[in-house]
C-alpha positions as CSV (number, residue, x, y, z in Angstrom):
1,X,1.3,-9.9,35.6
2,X,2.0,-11.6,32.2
3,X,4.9,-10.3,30.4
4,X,4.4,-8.1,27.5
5,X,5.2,-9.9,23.9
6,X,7.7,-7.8,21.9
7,X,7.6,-7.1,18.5
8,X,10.0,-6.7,15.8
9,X,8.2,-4.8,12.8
10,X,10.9,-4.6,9.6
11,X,10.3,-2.5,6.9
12,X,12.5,-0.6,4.0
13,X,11.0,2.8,3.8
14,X,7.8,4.8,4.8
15,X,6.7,6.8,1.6
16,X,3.3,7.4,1.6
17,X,1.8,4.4,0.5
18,X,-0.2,1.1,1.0
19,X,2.5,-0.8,3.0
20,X,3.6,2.0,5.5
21,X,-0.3,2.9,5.9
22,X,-1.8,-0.4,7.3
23,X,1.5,-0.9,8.7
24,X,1.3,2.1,11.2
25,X,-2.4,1.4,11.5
26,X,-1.2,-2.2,12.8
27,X,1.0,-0.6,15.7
28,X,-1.5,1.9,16.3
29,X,-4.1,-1.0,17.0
30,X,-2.1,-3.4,19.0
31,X,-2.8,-2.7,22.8
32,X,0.2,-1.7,24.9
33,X,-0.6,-3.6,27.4
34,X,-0.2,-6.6,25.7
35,X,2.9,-5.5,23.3
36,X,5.9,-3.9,23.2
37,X,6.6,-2.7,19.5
38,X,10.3,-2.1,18.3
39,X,10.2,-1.1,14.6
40,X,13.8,-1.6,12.2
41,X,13.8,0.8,9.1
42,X,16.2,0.2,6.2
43,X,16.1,3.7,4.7
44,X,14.5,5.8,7.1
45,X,12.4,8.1,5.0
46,X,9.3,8.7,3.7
47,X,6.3,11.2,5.3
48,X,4.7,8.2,7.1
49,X,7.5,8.5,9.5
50,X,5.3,11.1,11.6
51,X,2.6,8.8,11.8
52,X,4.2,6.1,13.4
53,X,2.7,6.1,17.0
54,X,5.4,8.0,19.4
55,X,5.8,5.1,21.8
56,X,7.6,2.3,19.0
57,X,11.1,2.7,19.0
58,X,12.2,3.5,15.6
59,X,15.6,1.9,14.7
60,X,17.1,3.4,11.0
61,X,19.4,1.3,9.0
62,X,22.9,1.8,8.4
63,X,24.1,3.8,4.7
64,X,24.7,0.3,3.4
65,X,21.1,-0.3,3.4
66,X,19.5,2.7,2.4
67,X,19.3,2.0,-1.6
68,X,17.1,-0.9,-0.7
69,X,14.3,0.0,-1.7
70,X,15.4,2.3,-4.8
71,X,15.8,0.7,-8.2
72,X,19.6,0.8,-9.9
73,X,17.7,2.5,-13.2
74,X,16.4,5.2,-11.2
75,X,19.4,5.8,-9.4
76,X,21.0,6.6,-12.5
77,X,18.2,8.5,-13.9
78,X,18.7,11.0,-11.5
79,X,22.5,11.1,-11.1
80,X,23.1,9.9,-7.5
81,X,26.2,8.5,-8.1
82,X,27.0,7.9,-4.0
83,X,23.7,5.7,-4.1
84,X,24.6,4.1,-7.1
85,X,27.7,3.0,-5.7
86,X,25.8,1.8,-2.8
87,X,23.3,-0.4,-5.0
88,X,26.1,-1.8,-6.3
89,X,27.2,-3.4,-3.8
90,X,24.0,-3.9,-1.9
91,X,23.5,-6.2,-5.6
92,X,26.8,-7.9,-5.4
93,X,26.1,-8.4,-1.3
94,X,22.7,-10.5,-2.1
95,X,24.2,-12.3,-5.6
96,X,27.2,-14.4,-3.7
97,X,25.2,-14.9,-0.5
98,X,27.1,-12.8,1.3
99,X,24.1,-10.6,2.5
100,X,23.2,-12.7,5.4
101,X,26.1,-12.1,7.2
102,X,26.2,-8.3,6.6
103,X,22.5,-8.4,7.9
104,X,23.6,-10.2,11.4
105,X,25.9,-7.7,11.7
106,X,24.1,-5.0,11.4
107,X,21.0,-6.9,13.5
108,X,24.1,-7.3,16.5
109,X,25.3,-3.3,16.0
110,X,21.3,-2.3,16.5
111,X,20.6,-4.8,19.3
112,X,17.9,-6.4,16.9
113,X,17.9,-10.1,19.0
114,X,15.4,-12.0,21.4
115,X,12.0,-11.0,20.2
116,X,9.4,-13.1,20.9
117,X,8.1,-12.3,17.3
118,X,9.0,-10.6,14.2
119,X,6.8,-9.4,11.1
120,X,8.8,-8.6,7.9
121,X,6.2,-5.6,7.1
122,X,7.0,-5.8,3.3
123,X,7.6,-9.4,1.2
124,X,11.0,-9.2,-0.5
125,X,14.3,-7.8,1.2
126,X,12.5,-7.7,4.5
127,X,11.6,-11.0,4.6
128,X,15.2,-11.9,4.2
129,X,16.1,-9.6,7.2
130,X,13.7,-11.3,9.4
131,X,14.9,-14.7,8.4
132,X,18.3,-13.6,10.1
133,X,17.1,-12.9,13.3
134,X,16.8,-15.5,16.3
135,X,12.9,-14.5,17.1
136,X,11.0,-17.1,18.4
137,X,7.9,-16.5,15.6
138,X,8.8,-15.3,12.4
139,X,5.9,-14.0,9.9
140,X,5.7,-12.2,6.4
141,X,3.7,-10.5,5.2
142,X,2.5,-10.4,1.4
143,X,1.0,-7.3,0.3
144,X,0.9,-7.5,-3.6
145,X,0.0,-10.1,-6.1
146,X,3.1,-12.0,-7.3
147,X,1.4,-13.6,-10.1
148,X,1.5,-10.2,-11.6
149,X,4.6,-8.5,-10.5
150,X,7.7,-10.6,-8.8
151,X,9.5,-8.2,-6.8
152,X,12.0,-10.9,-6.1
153,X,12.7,-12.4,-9.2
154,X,16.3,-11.1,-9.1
155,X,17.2,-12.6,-6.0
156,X,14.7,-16.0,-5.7
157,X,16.9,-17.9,-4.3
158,X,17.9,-16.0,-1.8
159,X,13.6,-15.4,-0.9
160,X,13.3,-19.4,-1.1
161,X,16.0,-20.0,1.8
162,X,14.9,-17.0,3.9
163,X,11.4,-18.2,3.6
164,X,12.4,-21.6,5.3
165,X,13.2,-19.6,8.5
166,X,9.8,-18.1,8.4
167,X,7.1,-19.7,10.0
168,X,3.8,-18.1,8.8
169,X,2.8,-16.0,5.4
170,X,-0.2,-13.4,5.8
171,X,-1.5,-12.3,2.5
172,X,-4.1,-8.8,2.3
173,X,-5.8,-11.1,-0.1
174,X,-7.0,-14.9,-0.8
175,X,-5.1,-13.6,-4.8
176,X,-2.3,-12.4,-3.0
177,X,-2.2,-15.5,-1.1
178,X,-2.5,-18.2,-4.1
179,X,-0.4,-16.3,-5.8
180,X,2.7,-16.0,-3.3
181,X,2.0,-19.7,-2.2
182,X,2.7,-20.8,-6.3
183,X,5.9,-18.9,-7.1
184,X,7.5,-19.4,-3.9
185,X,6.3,-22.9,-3.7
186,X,5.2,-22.6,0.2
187,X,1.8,-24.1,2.3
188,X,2.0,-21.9,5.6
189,X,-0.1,-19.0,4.3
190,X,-3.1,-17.1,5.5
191,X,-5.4,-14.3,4.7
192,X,-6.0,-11.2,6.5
193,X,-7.6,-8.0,5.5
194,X,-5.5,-4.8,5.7
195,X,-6.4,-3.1,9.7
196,X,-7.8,0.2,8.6
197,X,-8.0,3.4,10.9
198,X,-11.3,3.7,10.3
199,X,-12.0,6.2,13.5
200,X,-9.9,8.8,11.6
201,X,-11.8,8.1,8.2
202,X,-15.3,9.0,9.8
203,X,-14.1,11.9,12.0
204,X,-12.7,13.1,8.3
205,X,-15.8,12.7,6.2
206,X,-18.0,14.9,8.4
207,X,-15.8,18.1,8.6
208,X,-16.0,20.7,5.6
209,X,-14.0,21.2,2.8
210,X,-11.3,23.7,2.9
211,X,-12.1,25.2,-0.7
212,X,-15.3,24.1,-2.5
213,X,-14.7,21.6,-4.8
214,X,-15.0,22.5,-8.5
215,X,-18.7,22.7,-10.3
216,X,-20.5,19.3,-11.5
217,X,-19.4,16.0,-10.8
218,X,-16.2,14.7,-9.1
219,X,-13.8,11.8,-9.3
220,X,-10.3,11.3,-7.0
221,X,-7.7,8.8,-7.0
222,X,-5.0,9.0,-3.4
223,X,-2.2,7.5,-4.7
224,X,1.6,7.1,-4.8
225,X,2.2,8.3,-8.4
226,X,4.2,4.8,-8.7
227,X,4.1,2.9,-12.3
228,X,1.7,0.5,-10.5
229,X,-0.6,2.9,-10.0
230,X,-1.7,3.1,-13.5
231,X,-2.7,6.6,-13.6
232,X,-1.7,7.3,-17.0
233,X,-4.5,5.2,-18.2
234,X,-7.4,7.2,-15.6
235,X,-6.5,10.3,-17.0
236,X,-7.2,8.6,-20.9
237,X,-10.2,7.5,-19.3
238,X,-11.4,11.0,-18.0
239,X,-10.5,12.5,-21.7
240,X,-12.7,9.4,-23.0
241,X,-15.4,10.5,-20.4
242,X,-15.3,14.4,-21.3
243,X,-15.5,13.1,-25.1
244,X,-18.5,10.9,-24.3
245,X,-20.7,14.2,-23.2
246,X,-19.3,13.5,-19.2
247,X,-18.1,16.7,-17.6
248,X,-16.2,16.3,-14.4
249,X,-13.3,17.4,-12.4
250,X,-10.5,14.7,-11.6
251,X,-8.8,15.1,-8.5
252,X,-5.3,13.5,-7.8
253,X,-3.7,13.5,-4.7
254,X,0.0,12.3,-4.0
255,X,3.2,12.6,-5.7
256,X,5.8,10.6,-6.9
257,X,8.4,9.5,-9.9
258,X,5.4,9.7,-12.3
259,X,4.2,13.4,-11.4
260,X,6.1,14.8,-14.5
261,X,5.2,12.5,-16.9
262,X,1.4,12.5,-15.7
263,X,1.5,15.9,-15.7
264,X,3.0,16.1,-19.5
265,X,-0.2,14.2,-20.5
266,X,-2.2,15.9,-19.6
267,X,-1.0,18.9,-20.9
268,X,-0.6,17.2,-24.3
269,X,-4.1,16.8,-23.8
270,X,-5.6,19.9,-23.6
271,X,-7.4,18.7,-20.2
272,X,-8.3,21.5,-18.4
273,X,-10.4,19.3,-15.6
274,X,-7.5,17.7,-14.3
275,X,-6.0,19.2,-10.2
276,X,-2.7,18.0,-8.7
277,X,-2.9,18.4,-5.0
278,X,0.4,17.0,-4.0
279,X,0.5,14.9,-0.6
280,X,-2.7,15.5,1.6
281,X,-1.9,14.4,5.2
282,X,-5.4,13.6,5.9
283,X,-7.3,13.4,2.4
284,X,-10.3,11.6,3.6
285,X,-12.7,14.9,4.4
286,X,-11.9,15.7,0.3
287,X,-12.4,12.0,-0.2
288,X,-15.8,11.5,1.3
289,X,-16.8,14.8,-0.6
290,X,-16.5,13.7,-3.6
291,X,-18.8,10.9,-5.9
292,X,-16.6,8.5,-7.3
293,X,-13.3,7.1,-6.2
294,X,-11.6,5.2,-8.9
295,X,-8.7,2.8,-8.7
296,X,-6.9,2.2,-12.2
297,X,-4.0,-0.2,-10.9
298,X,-2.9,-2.7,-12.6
299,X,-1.9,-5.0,-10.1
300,X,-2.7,-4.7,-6.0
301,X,-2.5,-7.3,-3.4
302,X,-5.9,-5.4,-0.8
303,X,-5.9,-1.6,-2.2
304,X,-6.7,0.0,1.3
305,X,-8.2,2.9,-0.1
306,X,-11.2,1.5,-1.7
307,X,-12.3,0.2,1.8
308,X,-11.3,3.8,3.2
309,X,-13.2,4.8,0.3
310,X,-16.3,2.5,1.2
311,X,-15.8,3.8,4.9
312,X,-15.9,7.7,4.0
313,X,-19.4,6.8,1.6
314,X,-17.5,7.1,-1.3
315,X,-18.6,4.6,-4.3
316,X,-15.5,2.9,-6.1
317,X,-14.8,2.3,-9.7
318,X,-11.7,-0.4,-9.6
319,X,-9.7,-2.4,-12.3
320,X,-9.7,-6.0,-11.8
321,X,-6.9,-6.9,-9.3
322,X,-5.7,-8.8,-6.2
323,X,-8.8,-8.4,-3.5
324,X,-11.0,-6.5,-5.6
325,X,-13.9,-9.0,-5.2
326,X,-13.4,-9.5,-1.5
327,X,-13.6,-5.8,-1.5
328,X,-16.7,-4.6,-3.3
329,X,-18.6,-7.4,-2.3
330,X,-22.2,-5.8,-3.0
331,X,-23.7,-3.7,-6.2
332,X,-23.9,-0.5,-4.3
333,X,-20.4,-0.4,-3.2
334,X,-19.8,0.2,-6.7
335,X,-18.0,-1.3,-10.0
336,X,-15.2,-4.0,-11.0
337,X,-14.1,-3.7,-14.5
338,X,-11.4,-5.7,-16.5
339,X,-7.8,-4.6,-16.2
340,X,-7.5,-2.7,-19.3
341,X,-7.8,0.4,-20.7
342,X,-10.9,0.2,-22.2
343,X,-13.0,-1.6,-20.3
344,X,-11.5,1.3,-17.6
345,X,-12.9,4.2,-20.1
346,X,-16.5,2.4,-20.4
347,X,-16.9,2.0,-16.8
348,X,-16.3,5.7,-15.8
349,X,-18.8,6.8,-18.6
350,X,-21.4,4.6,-17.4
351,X,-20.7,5.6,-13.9
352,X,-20.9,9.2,-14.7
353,X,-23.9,9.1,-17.2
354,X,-25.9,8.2,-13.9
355,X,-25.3,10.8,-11.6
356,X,-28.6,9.8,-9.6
357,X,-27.2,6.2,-9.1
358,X,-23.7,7.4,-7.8
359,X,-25.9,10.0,-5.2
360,X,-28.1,7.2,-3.9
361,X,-24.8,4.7,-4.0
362,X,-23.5,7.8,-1.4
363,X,-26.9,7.2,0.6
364,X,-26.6,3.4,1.0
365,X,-23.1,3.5,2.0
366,X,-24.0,5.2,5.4
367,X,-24.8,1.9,6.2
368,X,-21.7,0.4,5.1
369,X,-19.1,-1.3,8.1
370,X,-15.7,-2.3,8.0
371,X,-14.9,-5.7,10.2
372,X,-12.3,-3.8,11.7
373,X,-12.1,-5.3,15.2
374,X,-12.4,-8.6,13.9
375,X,-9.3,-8.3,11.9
376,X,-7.2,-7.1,14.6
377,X,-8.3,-10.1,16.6
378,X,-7.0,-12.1,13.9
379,X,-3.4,-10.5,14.2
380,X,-3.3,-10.4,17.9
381,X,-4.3,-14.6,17.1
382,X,-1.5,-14.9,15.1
383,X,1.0,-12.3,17.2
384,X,1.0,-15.0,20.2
């Protein structure tokens, strides 16, 4: 019987969100009888935790980690003086150098040592920590466009000699993948699609609603309400719409550092169409119900929702970022529009001026299929 290959996943947090999503959709994919999955994270929160599959071993980093993935402005925003303390040093730890050797300790203390390979599950910090280990295949993975946003640009130096250690880069997105490949300088990239869990997306879009949705037509964004996110901008976009002669009812579903602020707008606003649902654990049934799904990011490596959204029959109105063209590939899939405000507001009044084309957009999408099993071959390829 061939040995089972073991897996080091490393990640900084599980907040619900892009990263965390495909990443427990990965684990969930990979056959057991080929893998045995270990997976390391930093700060040990977020309310993906209970969806990572019950037979990984879940390893949580020491205090000394856990500001990782918090910035030292918010910290301080928010008065968490113990944390800020902590960033401090985590800063000081990664500006002499002197990180690499707190990481191998803390990789010894956890028993973090002879996998056969090790996937940094988020580009940055993690990549770092995988560079440290003694794994026989390292690979990171790239989940954002760095041509827009440099996560690393504090610390490049410290990114440029981890990624020396690290022997193969997976983008979400051929953007993703130039764009990694230019500021960081390196040739040993590839592209993969995000692994969806597309079984629980069509079990989702055939149950019924819980409450009816609200009269007339219906647009929903599922997002972390993250900067990134651009959701400030869809709700000007939905006053633009109601000011055009487009009623409708916005739905947004998540939660996050921007919830007061988006929720300020749009009382300045006098929008009365606008619903905050918080964190749905499975919003795909609310999702599929609705006619338009529309991404207003303004920078994304391979937004899995829009394929979710694809998957659930659910027509998409995106910005133009990272994958967005490898994404909605055909007309009936729905709309790409430029990255600005705009452009943004014109493309969801045309979108809802034609509630007949968004209906039969719903109709063709029954036939739409995501290459699901095709990707996961591609990882388990790459996971030798």
């Amino acid at each position: 019987m061939t040995a089972k290959i073991r897996i080091l996943f490393v990640n900084d947090e599980m907040k619900m969100g892009g990263v965390a999503r495909v990443l427990n959709n990965l684990m969930q994919a990979l056959p057991r009888d080929r893998y045995d999955i270990d997976l390391m994270v930093l700060h040990k929160e977020g309310m993906l935790l209970k969806e990572i599959p019950d037979d990984v071993r879940v390893f949580e980093g020491s205090a000394f980690f856990h500001p990782v993935d918090e910035t030292l402005l918010d910290l301080l925003h928010s008065h968490r003086w113990g944390e800020v303390l902590r960033k401090l040093r985590l800063l000081f730890y990664m500006k002499t150098g002197l990180i690499r050797g707190r990481i191998r300790k803390e990789r010894a203390a956890r028993h973090l040592e002879h996998y056969d390979v090790e996937v940094a599950a988020k580009e940055g910090f993690c990549t770092i920590f995988t560079a440290c280990g003694d794994s026989r295949k390292k690979i990171n993975w790239v989940l954002t466009d760095y041509s827009v946003r440099n996560y690393s640009k504090n610390h490049m130096h410290l990114v440029r000699q981890a990624l020396k250690h690290i022997d193969l880069n997976i983008a979400d997105s051929e953007q993703a993948l130039i764009a990694y490949e230019t500021v960081f300088r390196v040739s040993n990239g590839m592209t993969i699609h995000n692994l969806m869990d597309d079984r629980k997306v069509r079990q989702a879009r055939d149950l019924p609603l819980e409450q009816p949705l609200e009269p007339g037509l219906t647009i929903i964004n599922i997002a972390r309400f993250h900067p990134q996110k651009g959701l400030e901008r869809l709700i000007l976009a939905s006053q633009a719409a109601l000011e055009a002669g487009c009623p409708h009812t916005l739905y947004l579903v998540g939660g996050g550092e921007e919830e007061q602020k988006l929720r300020d707008l749009v009382q300045s606003l006098h929008m009365t169409n606008v619903r905050f649902l918080g964190y749905l654990a499975n919003p795909y049934t609310l999702l599929a119900h609705c006619d338009l799904f529309v991404l207003s990011s303004y920078y994304e490596g391979f937004a899995t929702i829009v394929n979710e959204s694809l998957i659930a029959h659910t027509p998409v109105l995106m910005t133009s970022v990272g994958g967005c063209r490898e994404q909605l590939t055909r007309p009936e899939h729905g709309w790409i529009v430029a990255n600005n405000q705009e452009a943004l507001n014109q493309g969801l009044v045309k979108a809802l001026k034609d509630p007949d084309r968004l209906h039969e957009m719903k109709q063709q999408l029954q036939n739409y299929e995501y290459p699901n099993q095709e990707i996961l071959e591609r990882f388990m390829e790459i996971l030798q």
